[in-house]
N, C-alpha and C positions, 0 to 999 in steps of 0.2 A: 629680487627679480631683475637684477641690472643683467642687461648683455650689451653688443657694442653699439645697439641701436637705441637702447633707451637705461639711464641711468634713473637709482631711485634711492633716494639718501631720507631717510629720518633723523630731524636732530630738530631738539628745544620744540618738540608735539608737532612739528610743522616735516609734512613727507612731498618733497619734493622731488617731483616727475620730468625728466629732462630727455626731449628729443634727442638725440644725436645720430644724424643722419647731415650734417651740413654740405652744401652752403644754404642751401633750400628747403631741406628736409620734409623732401616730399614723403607722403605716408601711401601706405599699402595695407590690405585688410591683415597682415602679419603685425607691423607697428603698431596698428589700431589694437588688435589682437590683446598685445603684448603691455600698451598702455593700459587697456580696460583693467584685462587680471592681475595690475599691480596696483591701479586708483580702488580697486575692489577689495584684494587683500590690505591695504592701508585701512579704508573705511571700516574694516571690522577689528583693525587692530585700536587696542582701546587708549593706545598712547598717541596718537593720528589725532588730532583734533584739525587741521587746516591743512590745504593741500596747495603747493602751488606746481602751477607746470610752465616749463620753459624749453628752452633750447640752444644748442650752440651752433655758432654759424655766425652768415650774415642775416639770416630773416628767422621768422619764427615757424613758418611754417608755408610751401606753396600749395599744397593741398594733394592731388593726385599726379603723377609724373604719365603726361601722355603719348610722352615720346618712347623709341625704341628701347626695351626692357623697362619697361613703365607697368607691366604687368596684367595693361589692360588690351595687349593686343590678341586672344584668345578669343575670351569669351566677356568681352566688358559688363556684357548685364548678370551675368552669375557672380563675376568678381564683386562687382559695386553692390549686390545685393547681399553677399556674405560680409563684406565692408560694414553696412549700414545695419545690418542684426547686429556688429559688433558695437557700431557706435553709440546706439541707444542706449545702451548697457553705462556709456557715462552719466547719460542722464536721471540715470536712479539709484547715482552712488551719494549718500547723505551726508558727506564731510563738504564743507564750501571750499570750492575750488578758486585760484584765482590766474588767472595766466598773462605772465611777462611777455608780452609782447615787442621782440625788437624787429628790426626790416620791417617786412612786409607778411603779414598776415592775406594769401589770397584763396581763392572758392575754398575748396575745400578745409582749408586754412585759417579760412575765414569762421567756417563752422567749428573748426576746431574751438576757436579761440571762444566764439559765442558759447559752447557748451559749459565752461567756465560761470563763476557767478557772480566774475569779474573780472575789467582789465586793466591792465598798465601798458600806458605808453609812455614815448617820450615825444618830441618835435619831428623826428625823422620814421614814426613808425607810418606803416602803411596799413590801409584797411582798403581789401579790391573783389567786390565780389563781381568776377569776370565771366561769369559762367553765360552772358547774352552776347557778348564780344569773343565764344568758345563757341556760338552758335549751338548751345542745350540748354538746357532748364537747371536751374539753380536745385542745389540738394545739402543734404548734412544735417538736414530738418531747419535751414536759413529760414523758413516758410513759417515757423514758429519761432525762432529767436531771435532773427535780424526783428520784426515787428514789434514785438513785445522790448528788445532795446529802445527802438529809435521811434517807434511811431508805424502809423502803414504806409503813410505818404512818401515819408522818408526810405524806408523799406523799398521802397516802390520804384524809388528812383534810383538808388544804388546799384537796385537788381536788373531793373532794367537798361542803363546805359550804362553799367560796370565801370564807372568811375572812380580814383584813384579816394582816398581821404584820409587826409595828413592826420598824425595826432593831436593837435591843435583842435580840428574842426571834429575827430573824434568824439572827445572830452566833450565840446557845447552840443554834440546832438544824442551823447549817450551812449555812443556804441564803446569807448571806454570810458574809465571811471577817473582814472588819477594818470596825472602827466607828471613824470621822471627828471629829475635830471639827465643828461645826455648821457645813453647808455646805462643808465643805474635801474633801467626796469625793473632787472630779476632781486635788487639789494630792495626797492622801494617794495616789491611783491612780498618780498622773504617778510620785512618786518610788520608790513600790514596783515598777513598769515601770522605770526606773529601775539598780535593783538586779539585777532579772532579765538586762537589759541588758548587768549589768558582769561576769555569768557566760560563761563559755566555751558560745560560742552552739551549735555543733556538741553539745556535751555536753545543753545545756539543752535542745533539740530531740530529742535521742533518748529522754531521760529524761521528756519530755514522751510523745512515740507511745507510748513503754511505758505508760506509765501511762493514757490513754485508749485503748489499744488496739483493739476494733473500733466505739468508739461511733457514730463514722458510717458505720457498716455499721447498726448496730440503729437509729439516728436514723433512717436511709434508710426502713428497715421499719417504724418506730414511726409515721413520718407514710404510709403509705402505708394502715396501720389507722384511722391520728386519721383522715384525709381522708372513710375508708368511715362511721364511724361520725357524724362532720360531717354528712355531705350525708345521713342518714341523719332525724338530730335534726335540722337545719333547715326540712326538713319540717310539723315538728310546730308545734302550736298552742303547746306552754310555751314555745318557743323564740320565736315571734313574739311572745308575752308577755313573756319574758324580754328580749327586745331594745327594744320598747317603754317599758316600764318603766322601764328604763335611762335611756334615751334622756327619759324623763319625770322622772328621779329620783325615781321613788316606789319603794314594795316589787314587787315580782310577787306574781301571785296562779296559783300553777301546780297543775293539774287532772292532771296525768297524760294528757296527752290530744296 
């Protein structure tokens, strides 16, 4: 299923899913799309024991592009809503997935990377869930996975003052697993994919469902809240602020309004 936006290479049981859309590699419900029905066709091929997903570029991934031809200037709640039927669909694919993470992983980016069953950083990766500083509501099912990483508190505070956090501080509060040499994410990904691999796959699959047991049941429910509360704040004036902004790289200047 490779095409110019997403490469997918099988080799040594491990199917490795590669963005390419760089430098930022923003996603759109096509990429999403196009991710899900190759993590899917992998998961049922019986040579696929581990999955990793990565990307080229500078970052791993920014999440939604909401600037001009960002594809959300239409109809943004029909788009995000076909997005997010597509997204859930990773969460109930049974091979463990792990994602390299280099740059910056942000909002939606950020989910990305959480839908994984693990991460890799290095010193310079980014974790930014921006989506309070975008003046909307956080989504991607962040609402079930950023917590169940890090904590609620920790969750709490992330989401609500969309703060930067280095790979370093990642690693000690959970949100990834294993710190890289510089730059060697996707080599340290590959070989710990790898490992998982050279386990009895049957085994590592069951002991996988158990342990995530109904998350893509609440993922399901979780975006089906983020969506209401989305199309809710997009509405608003901080949000057109906060997108602009952005989009400006200056600060926002948000009214409550």
């Amino acid at each position: 299923m490779t095409s110019s936006d997403l490469s997918v290479v099988l080799r040594d049981r491990v199917g490795l899913l590669e963005l390419r859309r760089p430098p930022a590699n923003f996603f759109d419900e096509q990429l999403i799309g196009q991710l899900v029905d190759a993590a899917r066709e992998l998961d049922d091929d019986p040579r696929c024991r581990a999955l990793v997903l990565a990307s080229t570029g500078k970052h791993f991934c920014a999440g939604a592009d909401f600037g001009a031809g960002g594809g959300f200037e239409q109809d943004r709640v029909a788009v995000s809503e076909r997005l997010y039927r597509r997204a859930v669909q990773l969460f109930e694919i049974g091979t463990p997935m792990i994602a390299a993470v280099q740059g910056a992983a942000v909002g939606g980016g950020l989910g990305l990377a959480c839908a994984a069953d693990f991460r890799v950083a290095d010193r310079s990766s980014r974790f930014v869930a921006n989506f309070a500083m975008l003046g909307f509501h956080h989504g991607f099912g962040l609402s079930v996975t950023l917590p169940d990483l890090v904590g609620r508190r920790v969750a709490a505070d992330l989401l609500m003052t969309g703060r930067r956090v280095g790979g370093e501080e990642a690693v000690h509060i959970g949100l990834a697993d294993r710190l890289s040499e510089p730059g060697l994410q996707r080599e340290t990904a590959l070989e710990w994919a790898r490992s998982l691999a050279a386990a009895a796959p049957l085994a590592v699959r069951s002991i996988r469902a158990t342990l995530r047991a109904d998350m893509a049941t609440r993922v399901r429910e979780a975006l089906e809240h983020e969506l209401v509360e989305q199309t809710r704040l997009w509405a608003t004036r901080d949000c057109a602020e906060g997108i602009e902004a952005s989009l400006e790289r200056r600060a926002p200047v948000f009214r409550g309004e």
